[in-house]
C-alpha positions as CSV (number, residue, x, y, z in Angstrom):
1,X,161.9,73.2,147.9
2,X,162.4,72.8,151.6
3,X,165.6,74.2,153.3
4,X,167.8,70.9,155.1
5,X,168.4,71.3,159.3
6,X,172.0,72.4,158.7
7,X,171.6,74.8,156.1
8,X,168.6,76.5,158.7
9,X,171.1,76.2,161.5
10,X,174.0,77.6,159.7
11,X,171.8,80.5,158.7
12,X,171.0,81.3,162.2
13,X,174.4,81.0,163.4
14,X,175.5,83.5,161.0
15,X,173.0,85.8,162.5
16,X,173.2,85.3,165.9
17,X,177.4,86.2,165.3
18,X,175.8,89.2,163.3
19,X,174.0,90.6,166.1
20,X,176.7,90.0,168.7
21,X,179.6,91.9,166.9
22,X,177.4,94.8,166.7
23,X,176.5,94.5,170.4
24,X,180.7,94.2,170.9
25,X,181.0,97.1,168.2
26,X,178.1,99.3,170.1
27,X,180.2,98.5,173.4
28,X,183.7,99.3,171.9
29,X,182.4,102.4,170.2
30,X,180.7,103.6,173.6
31,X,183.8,103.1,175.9
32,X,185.9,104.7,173.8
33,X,183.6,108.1,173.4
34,X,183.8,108.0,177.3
35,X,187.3,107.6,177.4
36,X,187.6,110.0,175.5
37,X,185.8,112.8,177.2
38,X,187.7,111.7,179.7
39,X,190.8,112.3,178.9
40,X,190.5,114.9,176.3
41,X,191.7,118.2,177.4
42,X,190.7,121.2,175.2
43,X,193.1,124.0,173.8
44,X,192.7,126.8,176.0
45,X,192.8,130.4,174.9
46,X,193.2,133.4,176.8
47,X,190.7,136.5,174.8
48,X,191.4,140.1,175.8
49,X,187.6,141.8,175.9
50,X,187.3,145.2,174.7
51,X,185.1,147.5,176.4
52,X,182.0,146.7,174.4
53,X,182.9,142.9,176.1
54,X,183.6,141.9,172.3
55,X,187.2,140.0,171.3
56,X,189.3,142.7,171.2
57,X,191.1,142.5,168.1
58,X,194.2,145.4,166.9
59,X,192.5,148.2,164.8
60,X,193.9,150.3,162.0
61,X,194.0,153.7,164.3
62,X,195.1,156.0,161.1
63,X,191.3,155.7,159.3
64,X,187.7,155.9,160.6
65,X,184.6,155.0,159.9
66,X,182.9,158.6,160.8
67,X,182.7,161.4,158.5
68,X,184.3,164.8,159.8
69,X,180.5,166.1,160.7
70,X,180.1,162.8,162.7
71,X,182.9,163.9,164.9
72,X,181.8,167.6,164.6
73,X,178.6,166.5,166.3
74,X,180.8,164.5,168.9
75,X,182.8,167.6,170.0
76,X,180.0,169.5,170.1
77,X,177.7,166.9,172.4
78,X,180.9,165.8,174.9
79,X,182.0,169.5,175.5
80,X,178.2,170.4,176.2
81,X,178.0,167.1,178.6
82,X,180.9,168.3,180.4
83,X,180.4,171.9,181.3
84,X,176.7,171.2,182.1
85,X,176.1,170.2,185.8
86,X,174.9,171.1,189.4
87,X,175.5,171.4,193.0
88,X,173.9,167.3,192.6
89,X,175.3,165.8,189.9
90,X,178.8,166.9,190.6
91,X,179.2,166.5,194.3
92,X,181.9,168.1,196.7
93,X,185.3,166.5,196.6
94,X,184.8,165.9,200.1
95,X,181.5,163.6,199.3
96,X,182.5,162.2,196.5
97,X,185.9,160.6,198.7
98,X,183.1,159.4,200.9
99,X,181.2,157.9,198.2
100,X,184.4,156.1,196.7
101,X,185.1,154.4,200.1
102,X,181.9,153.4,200.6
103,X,181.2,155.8,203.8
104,X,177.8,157.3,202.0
105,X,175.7,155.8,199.3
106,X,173.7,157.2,196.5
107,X,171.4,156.4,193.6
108,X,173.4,158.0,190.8
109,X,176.7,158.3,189.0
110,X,178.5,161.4,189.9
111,X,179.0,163.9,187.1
112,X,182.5,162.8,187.3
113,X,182.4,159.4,186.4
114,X,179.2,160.3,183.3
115,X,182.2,162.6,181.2
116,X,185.1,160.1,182.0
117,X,184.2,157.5,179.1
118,X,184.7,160.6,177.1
119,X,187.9,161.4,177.7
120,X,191.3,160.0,177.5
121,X,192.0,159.2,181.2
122,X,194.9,161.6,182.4
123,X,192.9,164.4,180.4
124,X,189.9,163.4,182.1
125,X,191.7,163.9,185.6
126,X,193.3,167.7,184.0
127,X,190.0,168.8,183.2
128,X,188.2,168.2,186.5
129,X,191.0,169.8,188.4
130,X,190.4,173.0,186.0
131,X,186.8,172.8,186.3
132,X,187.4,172.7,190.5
133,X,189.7,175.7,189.7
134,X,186.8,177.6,187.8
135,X,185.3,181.2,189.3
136,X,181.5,179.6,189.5
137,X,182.9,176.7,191.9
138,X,183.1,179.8,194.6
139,X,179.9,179.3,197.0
140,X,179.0,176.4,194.5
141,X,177.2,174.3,196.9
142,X,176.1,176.8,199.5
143,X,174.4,178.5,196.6
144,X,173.1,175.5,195.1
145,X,174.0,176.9,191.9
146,X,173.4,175.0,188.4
147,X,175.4,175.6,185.1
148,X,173.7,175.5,181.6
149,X,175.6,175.5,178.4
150,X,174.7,178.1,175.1
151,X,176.8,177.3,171.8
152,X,176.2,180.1,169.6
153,X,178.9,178.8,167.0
154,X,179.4,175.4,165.8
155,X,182.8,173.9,166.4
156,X,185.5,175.4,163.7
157,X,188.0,173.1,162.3
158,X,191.6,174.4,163.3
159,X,193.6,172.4,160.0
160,X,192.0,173.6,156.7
161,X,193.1,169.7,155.4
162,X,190.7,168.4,158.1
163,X,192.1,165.4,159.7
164,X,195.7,165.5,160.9
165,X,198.4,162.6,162.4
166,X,199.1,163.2,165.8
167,X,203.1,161.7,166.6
168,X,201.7,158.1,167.6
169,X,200.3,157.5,164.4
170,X,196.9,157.9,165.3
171,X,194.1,160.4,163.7
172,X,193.2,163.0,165.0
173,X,190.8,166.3,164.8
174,X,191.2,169.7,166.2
175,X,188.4,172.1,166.7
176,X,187.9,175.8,168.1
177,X,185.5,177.8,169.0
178,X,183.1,179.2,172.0
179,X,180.1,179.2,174.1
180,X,178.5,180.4,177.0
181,X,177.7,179.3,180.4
182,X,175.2,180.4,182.4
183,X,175.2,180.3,186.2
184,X,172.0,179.9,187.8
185,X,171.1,180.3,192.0
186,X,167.8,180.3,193.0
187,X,166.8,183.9,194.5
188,X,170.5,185.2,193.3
189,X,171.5,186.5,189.9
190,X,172.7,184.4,186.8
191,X,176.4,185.1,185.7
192,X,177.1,184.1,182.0
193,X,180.6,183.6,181.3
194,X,182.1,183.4,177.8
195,X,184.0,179.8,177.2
196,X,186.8,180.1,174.8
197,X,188.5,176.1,173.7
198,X,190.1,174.5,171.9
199,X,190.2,170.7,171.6
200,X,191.9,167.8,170.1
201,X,190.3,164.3,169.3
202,X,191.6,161.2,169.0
203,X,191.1,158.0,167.1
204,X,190.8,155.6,170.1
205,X,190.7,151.8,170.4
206,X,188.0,149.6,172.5
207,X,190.3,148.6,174.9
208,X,190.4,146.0,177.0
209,X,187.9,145.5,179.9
210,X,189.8,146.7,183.2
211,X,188.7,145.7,186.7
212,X,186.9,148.7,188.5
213,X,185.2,149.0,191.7
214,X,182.1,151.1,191.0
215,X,179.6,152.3,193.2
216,X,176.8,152.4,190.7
217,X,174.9,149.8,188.4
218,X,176.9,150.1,185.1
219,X,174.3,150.8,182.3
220,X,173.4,154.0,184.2
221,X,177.1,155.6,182.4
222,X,176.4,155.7,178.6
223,X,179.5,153.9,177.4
224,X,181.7,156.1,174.6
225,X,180.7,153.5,171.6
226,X,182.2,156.0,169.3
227,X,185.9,155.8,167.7
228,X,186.9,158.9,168.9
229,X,187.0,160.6,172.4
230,X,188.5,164.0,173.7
231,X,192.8,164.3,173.9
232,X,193.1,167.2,175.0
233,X,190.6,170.1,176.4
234,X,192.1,173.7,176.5
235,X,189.9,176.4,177.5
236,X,190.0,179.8,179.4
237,X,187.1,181.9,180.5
238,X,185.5,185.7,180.4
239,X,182.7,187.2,182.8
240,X,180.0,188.7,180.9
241,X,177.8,189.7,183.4
């Protein structure tokens, strides 16, 4: 059965149409998309970044995640941190002015800026005036003395119920105890002196990333990843020898 010339044509014209409305379509379809990356204009959203340069989101600062010997162990290690140092690693006042402003350069963090992720900033500030205050600092530099750090006792819990709410709200921990410097000068004596403390941490939050100069390539501070840091650092000293 053979197909008649107008029935063929008809055919054909029905798929010639076909083909150009989805060309048109194709067009229409393509147009549109760039119009509309155009024009569109995305939601923006301001994210605070916590110090760990993750969202920073609100945390529950009554609980933790550590178990009491956790934070033992963290009193123990920042207190040990702090009081350990030399005539290098904690440089004069003087120097370290010089440093800030750019006047001298150096390879390394100073000793002041390794304990401050440990401690809640205007404690951080008290104890490096007391340790400036301290009976070692005498001659300190001339001497190019060292100090080492001897815990004979673990930290002691101060609350027999452990953990205790500070007046903020948050959680807190307070140990006691003491150790023992020693004082080291090459060709001089050692001094030991007997440390007596007391200190209080705090449930802290990652907060969010401030903008600080520094003089030194980040990494090279270990960052406080911990939940807790120090609130308060009271201590008072005894020559032994």
């Amino acid at each position: 059965m053979y197909e008649t010339m107008d029935s063929v044509t008809k055919k054909l014209n029905k798929w010639k149409w076909s083909y150009f409305i989805s060309l048109l379509m194709s067009g229409v379809l393509f147009l549109g998309y760039a119009g509309y990356t155009l024009l569109y204009t995305p939601e923006r959203q301001q994210l605070l970044l916590n110090q760990m340069g993750g969202v920073y989101v609100n945390e529950d600062l009554t609980k933790t995640n550590a178990s009491e010997g956790q934070v033992k162990q963290f009193a123990y290690e920042s207190i040990a941190f702090s009081f350990k140092y030399n005539y290098r690693s904690l440089r004069s006042n003087e120097d370290y002015e010089k440093i800030l402003s750019g006047e001298m350069e150096v390879d390394l963090p100073d000793h002041r800026d390794l304990i401050k992720p440990l401690f809640e900033s205007g404690e951080h500030e008290k104890f490096l005036k007391s340790l400036n205050d301290a009976p070692w600092m005498d001659r300190f530099y001339p001497q190019h003395r060292q100090i080492d750090v001897r815990f004979s006792v673990p930290p002691l819990q101060e609350n027999v119920n452990g953990w205790v709410q500070s007046d903020d709200g948050r959680l807190n921990m307070i140990y006691s105890g003491h150790f023992f410097i020693i004082v080291d000068a090459k060709g001089l004596k050692s001094h030991s002196y007997k440390i007596n403390y007391k200190v209080t941490l705090e449930r802290k939050p990652f907060l969010p990333i401030g903008q600080e100069k520094v003089y030194y390539y980040k990494p090279m501070v270990p960052m406080n990843t911990f939940e807790w840091r120090i609130k308060t650092l009271e201590w008072d000293h005894e020559k032994r020898r």
